[in-house]
C-alpha positions in Angstrom: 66.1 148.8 55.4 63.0 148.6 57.7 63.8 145.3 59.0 66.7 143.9 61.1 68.6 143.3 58.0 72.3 143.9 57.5 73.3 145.5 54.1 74.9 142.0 53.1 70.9 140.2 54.0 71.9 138.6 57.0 69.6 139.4 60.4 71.6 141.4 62.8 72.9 139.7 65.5 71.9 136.3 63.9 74.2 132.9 62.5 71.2 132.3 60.2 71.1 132.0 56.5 71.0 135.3 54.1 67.1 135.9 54.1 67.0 136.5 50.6 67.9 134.3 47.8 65.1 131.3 48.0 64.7 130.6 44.5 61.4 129.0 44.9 58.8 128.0 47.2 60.3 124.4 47.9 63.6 125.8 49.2 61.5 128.7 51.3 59.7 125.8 53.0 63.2 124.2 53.3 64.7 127.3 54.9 62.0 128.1 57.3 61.8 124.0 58.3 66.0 125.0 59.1 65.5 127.5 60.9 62.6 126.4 62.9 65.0 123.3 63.9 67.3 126.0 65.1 65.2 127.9 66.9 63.9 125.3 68.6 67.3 123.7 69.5 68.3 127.7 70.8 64.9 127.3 73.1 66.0 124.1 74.5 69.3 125.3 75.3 68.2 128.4 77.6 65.4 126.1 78.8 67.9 123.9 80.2 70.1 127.2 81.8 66.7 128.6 83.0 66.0 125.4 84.7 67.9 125.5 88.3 65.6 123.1 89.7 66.9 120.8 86.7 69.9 121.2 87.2 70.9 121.2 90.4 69.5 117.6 90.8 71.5 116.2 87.5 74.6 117.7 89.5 73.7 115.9 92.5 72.8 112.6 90.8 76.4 113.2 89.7 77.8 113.6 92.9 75.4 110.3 94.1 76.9 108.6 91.2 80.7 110.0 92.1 80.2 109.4 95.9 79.3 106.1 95.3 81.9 105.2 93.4 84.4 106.1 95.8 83.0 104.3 98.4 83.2 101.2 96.6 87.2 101.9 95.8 87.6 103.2 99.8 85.7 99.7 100.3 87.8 97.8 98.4 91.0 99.5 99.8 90.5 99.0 103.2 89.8 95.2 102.8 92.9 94.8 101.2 94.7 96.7 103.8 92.9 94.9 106.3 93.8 91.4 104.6 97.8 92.9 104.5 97.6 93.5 107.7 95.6 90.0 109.1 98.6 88.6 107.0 101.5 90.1 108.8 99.4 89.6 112.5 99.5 86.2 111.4 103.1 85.6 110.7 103.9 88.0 113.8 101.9 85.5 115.8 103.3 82.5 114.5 107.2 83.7 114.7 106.6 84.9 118.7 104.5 81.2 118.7 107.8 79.7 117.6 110.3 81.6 119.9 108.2 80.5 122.9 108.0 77.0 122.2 111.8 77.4 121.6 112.1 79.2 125.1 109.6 76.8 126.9 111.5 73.8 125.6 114.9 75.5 127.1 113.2 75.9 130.3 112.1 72.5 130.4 115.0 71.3 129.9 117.2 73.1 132.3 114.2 72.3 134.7 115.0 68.8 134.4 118.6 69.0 134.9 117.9 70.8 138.0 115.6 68.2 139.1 118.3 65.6 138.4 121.0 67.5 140.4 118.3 68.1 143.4 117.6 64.3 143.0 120.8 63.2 143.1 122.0 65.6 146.0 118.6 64.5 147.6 119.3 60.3 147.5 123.2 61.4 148.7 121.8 63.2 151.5 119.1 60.9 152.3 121.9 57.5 152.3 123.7 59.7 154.6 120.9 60.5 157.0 120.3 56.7 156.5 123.8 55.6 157.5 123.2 57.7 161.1 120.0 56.5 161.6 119.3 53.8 164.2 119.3 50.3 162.5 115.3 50.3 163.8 114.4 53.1 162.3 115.8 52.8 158.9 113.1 51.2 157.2 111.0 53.9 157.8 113.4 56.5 156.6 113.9 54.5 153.3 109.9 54.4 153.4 110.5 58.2 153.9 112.9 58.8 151.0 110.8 56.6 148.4 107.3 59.1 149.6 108.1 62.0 150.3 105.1 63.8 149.9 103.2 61.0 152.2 106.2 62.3 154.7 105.0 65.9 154.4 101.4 65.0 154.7 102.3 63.2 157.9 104.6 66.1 159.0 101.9 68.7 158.4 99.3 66.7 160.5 101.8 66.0 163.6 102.4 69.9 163.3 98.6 70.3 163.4 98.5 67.9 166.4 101.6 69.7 168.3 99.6 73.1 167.2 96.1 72.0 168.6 97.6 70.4 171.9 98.8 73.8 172.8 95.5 76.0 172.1 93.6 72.7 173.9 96.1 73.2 177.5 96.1 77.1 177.3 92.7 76.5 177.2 92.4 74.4 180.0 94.8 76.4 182.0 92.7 79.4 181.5 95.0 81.4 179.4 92.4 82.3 176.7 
C-alpha cells in the first residue's frame, strides 16, 4: 500500500468512491467527471469561508435588509399610535368643548337673572328717587333713568370740569 489507500480501497480521510472497481474506461471517465464535481464543489466551499471580505458584506446587506425592515414596522407603529392618540385628543377636545358650552350657557343665564334683579331694583329705586324729586326736575331724571350711560358720560365730564376748576384757581393763587 504505497498510496493513501485504506485496506477496504477507500482514500484515507476521504467520502469518495472505492478507487478500484471501474470496470471500463466509460465508468473511469464517469468517476473522475464525479469526483471532479466534488472537488470543485469542496473548493467553492472553503473559497467562500476564506473570503472575509465576502462575507462580511453579505452579513451586512443582511443587516441593511433587517434594519430596514424594522424601520418600516417602527414606521408603521408609530403612525398608528399617533392616529390612536389624535383620536382620543379629539374626543378629549370635544367632551371639554361640550362641558364649557354647558358652563358658559349656565353663566349666561344666571347673568341674566342678575341683570333682571339689578334692573328691577334699579327702576324701584329710580321711581323712588323720582317720587322725591322736585316736579321740575323730573323729566330729566326720567331722561336719566332711560340713559344712563349718557348720565355717566355727563357725570364724568362735570367731574372733569370740578377737577380742572381747581388745578386752574390753585394756579392762579400761586399754589403750584
Amino acid at each position: 500500500m504505497t498510496d493513501a489507500t485504506s485496506g477496504d480501497g477507500t482514500r484515507a480521510g476521504s467520502t469518495a468512491q472505492p478507487v478500484g472497481g471501474a470496470k471500463g474506461p466509460d465508468e473511469l471517465r464517469q468517476q473522475i467527471e464525479q469526483t471532479r464535481s466534488q472537488l470543485g464543489d469542496t473548493v467553492e466551499e472553503l473559497a467562500g469561508k476564506a473570503d472575509v471580505k465576502g462575507r462580511a458584506k453579505a452579513r451586512a446587506a443582511d443587516l441593511r435588509d433587517k434594519a430596514g425592515a424594522m424601520t418600516v414596522q417602527l414606521r408603521s407603529s408609530a403612525a398608528h399610535a399617533g392616529h390612536a392618540v389624535q383620536g382620543r385628543a379629539s374626543r378629549t377636545g370635544h367632551a371639554v368643548q361640550d362641558k364649557a358650552g354647558q358652563a358658559g350657557h349656565a353663566v349666561q343665564d344666571k347673568a341674566g337673572q342678575a341683570g333682571h334683579t339689578v334692573q328691577d331694583k334699579a327702576g324701584r329705586a329710580g321711581h323712588t328717587v323720582e317720587q322725591h324729586v322736585p316736579q321740575r326736575a323730573r323729566g330729566a331724571v326720567r331722561s336719566g333713568l332711560g340713559h344712563p350711560r349718557a348720565v355717566l358720560v355727563a357725570g364724568a365730564a362735570a367731574g372733569a370740569l370740578v377737577v380742572s376748576a381747581g388745578v386752574l384757581r390753585r394756579r392762579h393763587r400761586g399754589h403750584c
